[in-house]
C-alpha positions as CSV (number, residue, x, y, z in Angstrom):
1,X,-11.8,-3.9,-20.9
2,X,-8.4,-5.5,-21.8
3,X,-6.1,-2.8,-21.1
4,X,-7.9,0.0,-23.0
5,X,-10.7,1.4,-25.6
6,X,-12.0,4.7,-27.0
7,X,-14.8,6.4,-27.7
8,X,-14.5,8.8,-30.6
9,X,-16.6,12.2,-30.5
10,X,-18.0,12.0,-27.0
11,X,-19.0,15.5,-26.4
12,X,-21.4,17.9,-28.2
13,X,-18.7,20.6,-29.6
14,X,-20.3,23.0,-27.6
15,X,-19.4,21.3,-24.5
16,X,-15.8,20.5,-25.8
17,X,-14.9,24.7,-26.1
18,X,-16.6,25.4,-23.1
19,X,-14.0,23.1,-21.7
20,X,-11.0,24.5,-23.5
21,X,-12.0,28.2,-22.4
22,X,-13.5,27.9,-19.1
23,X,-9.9,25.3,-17.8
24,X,-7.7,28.7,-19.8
25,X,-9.4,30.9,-17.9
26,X,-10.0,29.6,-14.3
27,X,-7.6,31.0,-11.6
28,X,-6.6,27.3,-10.6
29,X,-4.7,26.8,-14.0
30,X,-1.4,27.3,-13.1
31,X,2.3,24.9,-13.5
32,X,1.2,21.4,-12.3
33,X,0.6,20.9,-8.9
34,X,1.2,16.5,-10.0
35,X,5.2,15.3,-8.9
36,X,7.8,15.3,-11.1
37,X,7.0,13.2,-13.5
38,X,5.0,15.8,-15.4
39,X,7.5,17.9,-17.1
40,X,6.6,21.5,-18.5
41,X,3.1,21.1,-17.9
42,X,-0.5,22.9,-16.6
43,X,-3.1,22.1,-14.7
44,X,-4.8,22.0,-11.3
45,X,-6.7,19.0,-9.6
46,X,-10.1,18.1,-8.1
47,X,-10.4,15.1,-5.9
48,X,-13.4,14.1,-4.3
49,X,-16.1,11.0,-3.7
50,X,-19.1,9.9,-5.0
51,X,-20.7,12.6,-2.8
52,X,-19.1,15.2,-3.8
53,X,-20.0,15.2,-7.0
54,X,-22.8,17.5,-6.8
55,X,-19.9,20.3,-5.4
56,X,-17.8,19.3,-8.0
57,X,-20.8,20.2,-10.0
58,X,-21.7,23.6,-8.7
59,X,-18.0,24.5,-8.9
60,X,-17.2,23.5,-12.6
61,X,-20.7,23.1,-14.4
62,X,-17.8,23.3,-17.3
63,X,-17.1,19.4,-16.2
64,X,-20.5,18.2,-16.3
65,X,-20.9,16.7,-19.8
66,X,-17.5,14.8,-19.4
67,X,-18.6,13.3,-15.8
68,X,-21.8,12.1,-16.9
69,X,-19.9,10.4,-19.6
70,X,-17.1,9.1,-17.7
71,X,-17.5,7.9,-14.4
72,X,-18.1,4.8,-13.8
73,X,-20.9,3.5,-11.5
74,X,-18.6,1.0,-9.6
75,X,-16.0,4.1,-8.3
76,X,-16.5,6.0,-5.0
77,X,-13.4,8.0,-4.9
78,X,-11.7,10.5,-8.2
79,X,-9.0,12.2,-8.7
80,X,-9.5,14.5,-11.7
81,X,-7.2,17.3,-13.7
82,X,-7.1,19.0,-16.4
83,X,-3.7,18.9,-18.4
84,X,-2.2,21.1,-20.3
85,X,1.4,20.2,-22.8
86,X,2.8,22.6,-24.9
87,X,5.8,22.3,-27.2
88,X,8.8,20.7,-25.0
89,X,6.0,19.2,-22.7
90,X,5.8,15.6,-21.4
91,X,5.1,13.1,-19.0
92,X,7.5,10.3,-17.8
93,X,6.2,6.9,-17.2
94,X,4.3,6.3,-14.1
95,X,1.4,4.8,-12.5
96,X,-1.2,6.6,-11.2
97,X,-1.8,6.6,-7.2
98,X,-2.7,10.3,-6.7
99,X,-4.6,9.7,-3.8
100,X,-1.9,7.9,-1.9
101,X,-1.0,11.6,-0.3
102,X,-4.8,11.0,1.5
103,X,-3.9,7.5,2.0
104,X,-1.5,5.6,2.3
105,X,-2.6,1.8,1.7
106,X,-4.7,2.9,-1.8
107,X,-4.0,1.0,-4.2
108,X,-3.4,2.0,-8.2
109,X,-7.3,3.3,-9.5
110,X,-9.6,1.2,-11.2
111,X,-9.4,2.6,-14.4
112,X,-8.2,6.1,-15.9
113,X,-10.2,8.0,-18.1
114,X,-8.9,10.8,-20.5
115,X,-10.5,13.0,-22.7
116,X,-8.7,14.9,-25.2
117,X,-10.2,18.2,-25.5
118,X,-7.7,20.5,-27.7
119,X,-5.0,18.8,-29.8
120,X,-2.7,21.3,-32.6
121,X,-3.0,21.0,-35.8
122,X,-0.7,18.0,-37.6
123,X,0.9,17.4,-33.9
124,X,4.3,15.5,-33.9
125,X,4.8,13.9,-30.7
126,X,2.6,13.6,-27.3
127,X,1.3,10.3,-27.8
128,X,-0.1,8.4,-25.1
129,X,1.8,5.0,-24.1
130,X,0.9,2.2,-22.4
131,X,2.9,-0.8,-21.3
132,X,2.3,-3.4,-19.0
133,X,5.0,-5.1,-17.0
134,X,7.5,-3.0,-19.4
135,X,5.7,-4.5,-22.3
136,X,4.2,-1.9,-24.6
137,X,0.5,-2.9,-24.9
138,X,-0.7,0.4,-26.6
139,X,0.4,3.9,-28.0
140,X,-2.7,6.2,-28.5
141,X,-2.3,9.3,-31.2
142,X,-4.5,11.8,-29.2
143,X,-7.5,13.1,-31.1
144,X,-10.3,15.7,-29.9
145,X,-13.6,14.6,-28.7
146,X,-12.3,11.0,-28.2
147,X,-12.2,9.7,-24.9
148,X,-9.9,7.1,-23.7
149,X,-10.4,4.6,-20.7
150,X,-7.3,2.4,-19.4
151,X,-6.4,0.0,-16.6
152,X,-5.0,1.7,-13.5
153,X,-2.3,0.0,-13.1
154,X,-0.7,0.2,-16.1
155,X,2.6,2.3,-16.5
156,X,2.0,5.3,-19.1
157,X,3.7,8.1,-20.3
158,X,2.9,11.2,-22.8
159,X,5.7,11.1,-25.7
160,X,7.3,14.8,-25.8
161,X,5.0,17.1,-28.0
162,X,7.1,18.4,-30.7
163,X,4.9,21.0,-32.4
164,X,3.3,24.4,-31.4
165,X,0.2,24.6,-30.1
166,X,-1.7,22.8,-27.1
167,X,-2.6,19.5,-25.9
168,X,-5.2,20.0,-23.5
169,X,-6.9,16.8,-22.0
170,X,-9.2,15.9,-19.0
171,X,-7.8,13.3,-16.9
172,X,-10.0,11.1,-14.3
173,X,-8.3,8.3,-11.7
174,X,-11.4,6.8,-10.9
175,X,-11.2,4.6,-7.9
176,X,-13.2,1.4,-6.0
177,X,-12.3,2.1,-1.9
178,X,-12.9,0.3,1.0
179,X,-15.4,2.4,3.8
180,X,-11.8,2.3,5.8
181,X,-9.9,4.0,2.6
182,X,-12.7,6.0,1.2
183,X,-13.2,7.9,5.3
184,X,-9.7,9.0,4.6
185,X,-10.3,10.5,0.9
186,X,-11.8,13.9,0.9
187,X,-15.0,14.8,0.0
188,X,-14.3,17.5,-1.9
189,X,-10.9,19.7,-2.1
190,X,-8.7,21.3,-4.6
191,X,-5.5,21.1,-4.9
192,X,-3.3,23.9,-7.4
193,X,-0.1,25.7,-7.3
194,X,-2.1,29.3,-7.6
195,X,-4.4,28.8,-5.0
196,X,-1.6,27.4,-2.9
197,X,0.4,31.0,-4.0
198,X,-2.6,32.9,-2.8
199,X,-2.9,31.6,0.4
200,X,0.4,32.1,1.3
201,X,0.5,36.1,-0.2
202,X,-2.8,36.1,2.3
203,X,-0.8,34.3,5.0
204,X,2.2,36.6,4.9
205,X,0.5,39.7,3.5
206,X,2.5,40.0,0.3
């Protein structure tokens, strides 16, 4: 792969609305639990390894079709979201290291993998970029059902969306650790702003 490619309708349609309306509906979609990059946007996050992907599994049968699709054989460890932009929404640029918060020493994922599941009609805006050493190697118009893989370590950024409606993707930081890295990285957990709200309404009894 140099830099990136897609794969254009990945997903029986079936599989893509069950996305859209089980991710709407779970209690984990909430404002973005990802740093401060990600401006005006949804979304929770699954990270977990190679063998917990059968949890992963029993907790979201919704993300089935898009794993079997999308991970790659070579990866042990994942760091997975849905993401949701509206109108206003957008993501600086960045590179992706999510599981640095486990571990410290990881280095930038193999390879990203995004699937767009819900893009408005005639959208103006939220484009995907891609740059490399501040040179801009790629800027992806997002269509649904099309499935995007790019290097880890590139830079990107989602160009503010401009229109009504939602942009709704699956996003997958797939990842090749050491035994070392990989005994720091869960096996399974969640991480979201509304679970983290729950617990502490538990904690304090509010």
């Amino acid at each position: 792969m140099k830099y990136y490619q897609q794969q254009t309708n990945v997903l029986h349609l079936n599989h893509l609305n069950d996305l859209w309306g089980e991710i709407q509906s779970s209690p984990y979609f909430s404002i973005n639990n990802l740093n401060r990059d990600f401006i005006n946007t949804k979304g929770f996050s699954v990270v977990f390894q190679r063998q917990g992907l059968t949890t992963v599994i029993e907790k979201f049968p919704f993300f089935k079709p898009y794993l079997d699709v999308a991970l790659q054989p070579n990866c042990n460890a994942f760091y997975l979201n849905p993401l949701l932009l509206k109108e206003g929404s957008r993501v600086d640029p960045h590179i992706d290291r999510s599981l640095r918060s486990y571990c410290k020493t990881i280095e930038p994922p193999d390879l990203v993998s995004v699937l767009y599941v819900r893009v408005p009609d005639n959208m103006e805006g939220g484009e995907l970029v891609l740059k490399s050493n501040k040179r801009q190697i790629g800027q992806i118009k997002p269509q649904a059902n099309t499935l995007v893989y790019f290097q880890g370590d590139l830079t990107h950024s989602v160009n503010a969306v401009k229109t009504p409606g939602s942009r709704l993707s699956l996003v997958c930081e797939q990842y090749n650790l050491t035994e070392d890295e990989l005994d720091e990285i869960p096996v399974f957990t969640l991480e979201s702003r509304a679970s983290q709200s729950a617990n502490k309404k538990r904690k304090y009894g509010n």
